[in-house]
C-alpha positions in Angstrom: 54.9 179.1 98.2 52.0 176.9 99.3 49.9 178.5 96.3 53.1 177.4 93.8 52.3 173.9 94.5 48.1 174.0 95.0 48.2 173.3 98.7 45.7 175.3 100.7 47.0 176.3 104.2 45.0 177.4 107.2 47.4 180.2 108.7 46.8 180.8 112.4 48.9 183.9 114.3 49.5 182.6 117.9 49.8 185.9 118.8 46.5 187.3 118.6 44.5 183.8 119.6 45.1 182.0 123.1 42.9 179.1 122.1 45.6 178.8 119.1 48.6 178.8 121.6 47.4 176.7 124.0 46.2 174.2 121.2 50.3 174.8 119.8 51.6 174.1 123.7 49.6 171.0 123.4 50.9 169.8 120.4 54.2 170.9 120.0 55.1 171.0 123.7 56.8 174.2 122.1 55.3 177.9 121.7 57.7 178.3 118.8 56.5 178.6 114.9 56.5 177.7 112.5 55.0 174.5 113.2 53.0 172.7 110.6 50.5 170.3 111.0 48.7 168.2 108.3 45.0 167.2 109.1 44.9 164.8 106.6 48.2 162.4 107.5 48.5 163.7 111.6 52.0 164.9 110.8 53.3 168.1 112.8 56.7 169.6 112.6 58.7 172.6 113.7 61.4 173.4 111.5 61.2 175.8 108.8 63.4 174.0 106.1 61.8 170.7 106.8 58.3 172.6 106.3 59.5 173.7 103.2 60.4 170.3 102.1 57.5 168.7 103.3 55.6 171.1 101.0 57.8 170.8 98.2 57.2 166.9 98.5 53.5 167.1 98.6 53.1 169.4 95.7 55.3 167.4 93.5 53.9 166.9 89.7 51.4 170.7 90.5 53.5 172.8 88.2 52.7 176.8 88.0 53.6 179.2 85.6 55.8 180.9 88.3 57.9 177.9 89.2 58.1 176.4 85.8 59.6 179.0 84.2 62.8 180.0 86.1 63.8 180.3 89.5 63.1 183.9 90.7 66.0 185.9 92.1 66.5 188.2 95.0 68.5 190.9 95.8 71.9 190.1 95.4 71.9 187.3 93.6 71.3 184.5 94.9 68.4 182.4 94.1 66.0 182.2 97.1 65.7 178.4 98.0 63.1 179.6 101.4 60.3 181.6 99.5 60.5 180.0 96.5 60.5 183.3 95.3 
């Protein structure tokens, strides 16, 4: 999704890196994910659908050919609001 709106992330997989977790501990108080944290404002935050927004929100006027043309649609039917696709 991140690359829909030209925002470059820095993924990091707590799993395999225990300077990442204790770093996540720190800051989150949590060693849940995802948890998102912008560099550039300070901002962190835990919750998936709020991360999503959050995104959404800091992307707004970046339009890509995948999002301008139609919302994609996953098995079933239903357009998927998580992935954007």
């Amino acid at each position: 999704m991140a690359e829909n709106f030209n925002i470059e992330l820095d993924l990091i997989d707590v799993s395999e890196n225990d300077e990442a977790l204790t770093e996540l501990t720190a800051k989150s108080g949590d060693t849940k994910t995802p948890f998102l944290v912008d560099t550039e404002t300070g901002l962190s935050m835990h919750e998936s659908e709020d991360i999503i927004d959050y995104l959404r929100e800091q992307g707004k006027g970046v339009t890509s050919p995948i999002t301008a043309n139609k919302p994609r649609v996953h098995v079933g039917g239903s357009v998927c609001e998580s992935c954007e696709g």
